[in-house]
C-alpha positions in Angstrom: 10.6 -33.6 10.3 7.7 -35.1 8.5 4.7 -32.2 6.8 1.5 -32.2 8.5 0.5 -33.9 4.8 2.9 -36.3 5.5 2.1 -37.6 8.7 0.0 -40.4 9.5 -3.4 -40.0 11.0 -2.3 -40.9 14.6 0.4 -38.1 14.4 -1.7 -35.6 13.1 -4.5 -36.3 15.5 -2.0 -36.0 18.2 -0.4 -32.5 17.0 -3.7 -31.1 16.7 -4.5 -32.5 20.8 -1.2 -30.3 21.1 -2.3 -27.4 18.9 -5.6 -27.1 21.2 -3.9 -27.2 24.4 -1.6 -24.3 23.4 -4.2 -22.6 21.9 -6.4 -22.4 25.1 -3.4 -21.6 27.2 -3.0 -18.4 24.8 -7.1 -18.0 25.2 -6.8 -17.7 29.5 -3.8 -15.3 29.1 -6.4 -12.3 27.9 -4.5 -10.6 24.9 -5.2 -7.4 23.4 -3.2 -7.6 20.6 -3.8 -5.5 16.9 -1.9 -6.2 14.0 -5.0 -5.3 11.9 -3.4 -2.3 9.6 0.0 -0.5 8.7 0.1 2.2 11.4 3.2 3.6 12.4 4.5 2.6 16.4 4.7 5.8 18.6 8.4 5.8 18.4 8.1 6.3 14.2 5.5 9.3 15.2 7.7 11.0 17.6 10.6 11.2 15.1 8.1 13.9 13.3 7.7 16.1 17.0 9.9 18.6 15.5 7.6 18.9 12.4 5.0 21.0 15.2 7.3 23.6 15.9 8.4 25.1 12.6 6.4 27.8 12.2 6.1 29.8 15.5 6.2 33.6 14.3 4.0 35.2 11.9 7.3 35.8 9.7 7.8 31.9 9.4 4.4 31.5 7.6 5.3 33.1 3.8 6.9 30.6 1.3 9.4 31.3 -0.7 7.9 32.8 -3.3 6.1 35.0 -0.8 2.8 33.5 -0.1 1.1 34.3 3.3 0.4 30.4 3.9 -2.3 31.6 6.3 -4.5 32.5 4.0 -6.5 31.8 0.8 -5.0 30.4 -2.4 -2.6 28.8 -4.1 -4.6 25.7 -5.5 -1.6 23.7 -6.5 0.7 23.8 -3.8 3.7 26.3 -2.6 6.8 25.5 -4.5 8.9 24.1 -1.4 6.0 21.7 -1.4 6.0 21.0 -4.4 9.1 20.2 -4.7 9.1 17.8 -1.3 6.2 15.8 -3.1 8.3 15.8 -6.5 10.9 13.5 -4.9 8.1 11.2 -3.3 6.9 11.1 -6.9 10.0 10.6 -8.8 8.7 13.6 -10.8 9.9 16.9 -11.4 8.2 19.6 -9.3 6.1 21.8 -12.5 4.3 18.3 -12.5 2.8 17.8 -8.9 -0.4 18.6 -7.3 0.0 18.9 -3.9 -3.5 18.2 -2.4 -4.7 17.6 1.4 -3.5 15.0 3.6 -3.9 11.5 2.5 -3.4 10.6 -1.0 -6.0 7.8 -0.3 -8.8 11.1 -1.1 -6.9 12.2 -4.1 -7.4 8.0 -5.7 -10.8 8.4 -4.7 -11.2 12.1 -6.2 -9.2 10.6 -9.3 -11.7 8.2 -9.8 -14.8 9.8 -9.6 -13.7 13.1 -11.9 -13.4 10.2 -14.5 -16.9 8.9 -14.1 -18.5 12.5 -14.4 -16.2 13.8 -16.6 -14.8 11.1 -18.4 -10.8 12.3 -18.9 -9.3 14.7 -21.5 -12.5 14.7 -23.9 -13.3 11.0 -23.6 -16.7 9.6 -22.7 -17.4 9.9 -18.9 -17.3 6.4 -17.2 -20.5 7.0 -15.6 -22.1 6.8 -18.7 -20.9 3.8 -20.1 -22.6 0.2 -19.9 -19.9 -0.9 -17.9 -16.4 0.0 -15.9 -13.7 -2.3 -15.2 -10.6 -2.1 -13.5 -7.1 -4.4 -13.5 -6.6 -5.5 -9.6 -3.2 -6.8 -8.9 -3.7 -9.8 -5.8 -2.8 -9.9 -3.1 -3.9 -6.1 -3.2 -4.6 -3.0 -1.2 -7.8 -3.5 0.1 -9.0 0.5 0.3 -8.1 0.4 -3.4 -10.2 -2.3 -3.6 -13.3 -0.6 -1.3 -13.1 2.5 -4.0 -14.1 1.2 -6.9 -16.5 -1.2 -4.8 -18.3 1.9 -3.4 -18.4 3.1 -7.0 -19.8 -0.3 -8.8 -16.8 -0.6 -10.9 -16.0 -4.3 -11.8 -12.7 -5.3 -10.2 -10.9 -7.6 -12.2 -8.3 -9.8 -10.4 -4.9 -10.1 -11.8 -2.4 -12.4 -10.2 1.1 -11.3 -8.6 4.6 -12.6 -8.2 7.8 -10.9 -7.6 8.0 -8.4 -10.5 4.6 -7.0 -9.8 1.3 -8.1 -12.0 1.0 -11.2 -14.2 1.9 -8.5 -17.7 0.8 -11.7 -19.8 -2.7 -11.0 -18.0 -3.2 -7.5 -17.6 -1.9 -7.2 -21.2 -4.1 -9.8 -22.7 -7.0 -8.2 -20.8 -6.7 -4.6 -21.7 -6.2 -4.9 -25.4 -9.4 -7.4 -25.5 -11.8 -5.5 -23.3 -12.5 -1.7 -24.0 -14.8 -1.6 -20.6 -11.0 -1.9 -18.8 -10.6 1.6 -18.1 -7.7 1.2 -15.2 -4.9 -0.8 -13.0 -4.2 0.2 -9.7 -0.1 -0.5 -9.3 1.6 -0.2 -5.4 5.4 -0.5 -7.4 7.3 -0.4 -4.5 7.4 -2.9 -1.8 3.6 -4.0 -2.8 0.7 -4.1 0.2 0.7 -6.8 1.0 4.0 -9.1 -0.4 6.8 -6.1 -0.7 7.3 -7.4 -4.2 8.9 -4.7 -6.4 8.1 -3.9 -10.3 10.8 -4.9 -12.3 11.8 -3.0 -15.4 10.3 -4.8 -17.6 7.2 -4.6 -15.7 7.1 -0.6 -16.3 7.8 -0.8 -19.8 5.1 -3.1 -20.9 2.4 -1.3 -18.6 3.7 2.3 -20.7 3.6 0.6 -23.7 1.0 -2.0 -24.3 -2.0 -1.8 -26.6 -4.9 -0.5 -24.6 -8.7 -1.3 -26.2 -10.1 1.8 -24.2 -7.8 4.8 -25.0 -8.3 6.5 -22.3 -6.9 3.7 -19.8 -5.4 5.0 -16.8 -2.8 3.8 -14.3 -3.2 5.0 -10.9 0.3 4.6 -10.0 0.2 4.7 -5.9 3.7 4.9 -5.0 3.1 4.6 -1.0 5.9 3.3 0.2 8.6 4.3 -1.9 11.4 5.7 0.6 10.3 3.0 3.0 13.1 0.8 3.1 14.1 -1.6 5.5 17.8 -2.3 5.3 20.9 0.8 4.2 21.2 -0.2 0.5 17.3 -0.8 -0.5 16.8 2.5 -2.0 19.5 1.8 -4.3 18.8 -1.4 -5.1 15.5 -1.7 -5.2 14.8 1.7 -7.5 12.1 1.7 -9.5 11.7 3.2 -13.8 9.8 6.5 -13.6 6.4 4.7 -15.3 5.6 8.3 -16.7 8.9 9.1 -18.1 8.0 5.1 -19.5 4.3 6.2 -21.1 6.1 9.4 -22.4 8.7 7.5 -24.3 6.1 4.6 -25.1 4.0 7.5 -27.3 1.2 7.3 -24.1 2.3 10.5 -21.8 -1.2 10.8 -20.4 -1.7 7.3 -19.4 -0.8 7.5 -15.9 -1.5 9.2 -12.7 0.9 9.1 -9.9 0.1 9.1 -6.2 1.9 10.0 -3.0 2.0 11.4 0.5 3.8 11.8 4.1 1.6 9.7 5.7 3.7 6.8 6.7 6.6 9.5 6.9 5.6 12.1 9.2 2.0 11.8 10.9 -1.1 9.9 9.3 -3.9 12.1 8.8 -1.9 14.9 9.1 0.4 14.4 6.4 0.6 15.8 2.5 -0.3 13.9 -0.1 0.2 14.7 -3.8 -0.2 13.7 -7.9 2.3 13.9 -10.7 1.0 13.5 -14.0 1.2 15.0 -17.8 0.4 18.0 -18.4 -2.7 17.7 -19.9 -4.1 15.6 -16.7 -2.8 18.7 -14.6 -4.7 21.0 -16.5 -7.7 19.0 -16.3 -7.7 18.2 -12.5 -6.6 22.0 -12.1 -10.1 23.1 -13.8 -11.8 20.7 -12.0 -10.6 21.2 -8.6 -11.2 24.9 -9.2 -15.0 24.4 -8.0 -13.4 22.4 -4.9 -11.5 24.2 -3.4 -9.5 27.0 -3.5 -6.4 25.5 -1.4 -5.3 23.3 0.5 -3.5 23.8 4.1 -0.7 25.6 3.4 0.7 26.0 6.3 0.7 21.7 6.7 2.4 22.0 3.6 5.1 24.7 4.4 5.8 22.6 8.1 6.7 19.6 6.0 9.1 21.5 3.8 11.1 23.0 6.4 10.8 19.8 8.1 12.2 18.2 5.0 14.1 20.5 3.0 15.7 17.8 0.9 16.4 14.5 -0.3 19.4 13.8 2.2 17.0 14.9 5.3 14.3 12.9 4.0 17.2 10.1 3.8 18.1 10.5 7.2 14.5 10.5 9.0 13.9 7.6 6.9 16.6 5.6 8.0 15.6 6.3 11.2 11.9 4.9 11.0 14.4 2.1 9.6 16.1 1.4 12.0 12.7 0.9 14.8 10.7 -1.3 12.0 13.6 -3.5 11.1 13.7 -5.2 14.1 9.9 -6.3 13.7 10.0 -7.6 10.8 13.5 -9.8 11.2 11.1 -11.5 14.1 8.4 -12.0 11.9 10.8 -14.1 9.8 12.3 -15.7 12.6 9.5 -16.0 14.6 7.4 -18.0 11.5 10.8 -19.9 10.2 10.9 -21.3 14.1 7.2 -22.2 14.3 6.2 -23.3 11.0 9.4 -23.9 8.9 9.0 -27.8 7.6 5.3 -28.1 8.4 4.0 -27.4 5.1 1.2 -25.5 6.4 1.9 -22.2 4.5 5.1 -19.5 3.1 5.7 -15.9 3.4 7.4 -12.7 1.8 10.6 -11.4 2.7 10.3 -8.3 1.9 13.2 -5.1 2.1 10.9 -2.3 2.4 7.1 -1.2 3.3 4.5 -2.1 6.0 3.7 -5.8 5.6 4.0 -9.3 5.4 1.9 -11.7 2.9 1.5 -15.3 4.5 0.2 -18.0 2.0 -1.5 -20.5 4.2 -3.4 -23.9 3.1 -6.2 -23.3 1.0 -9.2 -22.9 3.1 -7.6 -21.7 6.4 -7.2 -18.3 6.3 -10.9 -17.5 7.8 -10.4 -20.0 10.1 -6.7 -18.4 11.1 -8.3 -15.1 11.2 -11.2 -16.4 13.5 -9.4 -18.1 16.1 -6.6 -15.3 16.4 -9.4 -13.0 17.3 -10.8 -15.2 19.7 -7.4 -15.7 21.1 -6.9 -11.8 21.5 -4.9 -10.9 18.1 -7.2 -8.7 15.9 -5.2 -9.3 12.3 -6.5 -7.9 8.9 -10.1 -9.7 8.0 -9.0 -12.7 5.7 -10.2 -12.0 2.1 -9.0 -8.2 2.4 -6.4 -8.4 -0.3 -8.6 -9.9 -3.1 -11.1 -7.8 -4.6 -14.8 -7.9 -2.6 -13.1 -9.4 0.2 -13.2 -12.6 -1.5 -10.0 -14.7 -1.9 -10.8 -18.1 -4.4 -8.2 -20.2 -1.8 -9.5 -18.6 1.3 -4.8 -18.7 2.0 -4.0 -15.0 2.2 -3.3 -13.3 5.2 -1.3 -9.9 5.6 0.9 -9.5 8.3 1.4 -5.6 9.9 4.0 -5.6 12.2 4.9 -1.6 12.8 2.6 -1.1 15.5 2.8 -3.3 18.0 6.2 -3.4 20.2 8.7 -6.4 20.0 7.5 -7.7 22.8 3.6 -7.6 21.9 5.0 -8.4 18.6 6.7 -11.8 19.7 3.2 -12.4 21.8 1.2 -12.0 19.0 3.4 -13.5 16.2 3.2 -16.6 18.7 -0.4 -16.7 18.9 -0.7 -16.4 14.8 1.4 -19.5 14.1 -0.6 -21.4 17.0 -3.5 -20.6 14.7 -2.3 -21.3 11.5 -1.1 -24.8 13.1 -4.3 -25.2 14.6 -6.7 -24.3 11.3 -4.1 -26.8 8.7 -4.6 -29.5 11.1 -8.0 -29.4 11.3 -8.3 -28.7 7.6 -6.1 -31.8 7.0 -7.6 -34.5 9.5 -11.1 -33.4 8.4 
């Protein structure tokens, strides 16, 4: 079967007379379809039911270590927390900060105690000329829309299958001293699933850094998401602060977690592991803050998740409902689009997304008519910096929500689309 490149003018005029027809019927059928974010489907959120019910007598509320987690305190975290968090973190539990419930507010938080107080004696960022940050694309657009709301210059660094272009990001932060940062997803990346390879790790720990007081914000959110049995163990990832430790940089980076995606959204724990140093500094700081966080939250999710074999287990159970969705993503796209040259897209064995490369300059247009067909899909341009993708080609895929059937619907309506903005883009 001949490319949509590769056909002549007749045949492409023809397909895109088909495209349209399709497209309409899908317009008259009156959809209602999201695959905007990476939510959880109500079948993932009712594996976390039990979660409500752990604490049902005054007695059940003291940790461990005796706490009453009804009241005031304990700015750091319980210990049972602490340790849930550690293996999140790949940490060991003396090194977490277990905050509120998204770790989304502890990034944020992260950032701005480095532009008022600069971080461990350095200048605060604030008061420097400028402030840039590494940005990994395709990226995490809230990442993104942090350091937008707080005029920091976002610098894009390309991605393939071994995480960030280390060439780049190395060439960039030993030249430029304003480069104070680089946001890493290391584990099945938002949006292409790509994980960081070893080498990856090493060179971020070790490489020479004009600003010394560079930081990695290290936002490992989806690492226990896998897809398929053996993922965990293949697709393990080197501990980047036991890296920077080894390197002769232990305070360059700042790790990020929660149980959002694990237990409920917005009513999760979130947590950071990070050098001792940057705990005692985020400890004093904090201190004026707050004076704890919900303890009780905490304590639920440690019962609920005593240790690393029942996290295994309710993992593999949120396996086993996502998998399904994202097997029809592939075969739903290698069906419809397979051979057409109109675009590619990840494979990935873990996380919440898909990344689909279309033909430069379609993307909007695949966005637009989706919408107006009834599939609301993440705004085109979200996973580059200021929403502004150079190719207009990148488009992430969330499957979770959405049930297999509504999934199949929707999926059907996207590669309509896509079909539907190439041919356009080609015969114009």
């Amino acid at each position: 079967m001949a490319t949509y490149a590769e056909m002549s003018e007749d045949q492409r005029r023809a397909a895109l007379q088909e495209a349209r027809h399709t497209y309409v019927g899908f317009c008259e059928a009156g959809l209602s379809l999201n695959m905007a974010r990476g939510k959880p489907a109500a079948a993932q959120l009712d594996l976390s039911t039990p979660l409500l019910t752990q604490l049902s007598t005054p007695e059940d509320c003291f940790s461990e270590d005796g706490t009453d987690c009804r009241n005031y305190g304990v700015i750091d975290g319980i210990p049972e927390a602490k340790r849930l968090m550690a293996l999140l973190l790949d940490d060991e539990p003396d090194n977490v900060f277990v905050f509120g419930n998204a770790s989304l507010t502890v990034m944020h938080d992260a950032i701005a105690r480095c532009l008022d107080h600069g971080c461990l004696g350095s200048t605060p960022w604030a008061q420097l000329p400028e402030v840039s940050f590494l940005c990994p694309v395709p990226g995490y657009d809230r990442h993104f829309a942090i350091l937008e709301q707080f005029g920091i210059r976002m610098i894009a660094v390309p991605m393939d299958e071994r995480g960030p272009d280390m060439d780049e990001v190395e060439r960039l932060a030993a030249a430029d001293a304003s480069v104070k940062g680089i946001w890493c997803v290391p584990k099945y990346s938002n949006p292409s699933g790509a994980t960081y390879s070893d080498e990856t790790v090493h060179r971020l720990a070790r490489m020479e850094c004009a600003a010394e007081d560079f930081r990695i914000f290290w936002d490992n959110a989806y690492c226990v998401h896998h897809l398929h049995p053996d993922a965990g163990r293949q697709d393990r990832v080197l501990d980047i602060r036991r890296a920077c430790i080894e390197a002769g940089n232990p305070d360059r980076c700042l790790k990020f977690a929660s149980t959002s995606k694990i237990t409920f959204p917005g009513a999760g724990v979130s947590a950071m592991a990070a050098s001792t140093a940057n705990l005692a500094e985020a400890k004093r700081l904090c201190g004026s803050q707050m004076i704890g966080h919900d303890k009780l939250n905490q304590l639920r999710h440690a019962r609920f998740l005593p240790d690393a074999d029942a996290l295994a287990r309710h993992m593999a159970a949120h396996a086993d409902i996502m998998r399904p969705k994202f097997e029809l993503v592939q075969h739903v796209l290698g069906e419809e689009l397979d051979g057409l040259g109109v675009g590619c897209w990840t494979d990935p064995r873990g996380g919440y997304f898909v990344s689909f490369q279309g033909l430069p300059g379609t993307a909007k247009r695949t966005v637009a008519l989706a919408r107006e067909a009834g599939v609301v899909l993440t705004d085109a341009g979200a996973t580059w910096p200021y929403g502004q993708d150079p190719e207009d080609a990148n488009i992430r895929i969330a499957p979770t929500m959405p049930t297999l059937d509504e999934l199949a619907q929707a999926l059907s309506v996207f590669c309509c689309c896509v079909k539907l903005a190439a041919l356009e883009t080609l015969t114009a």
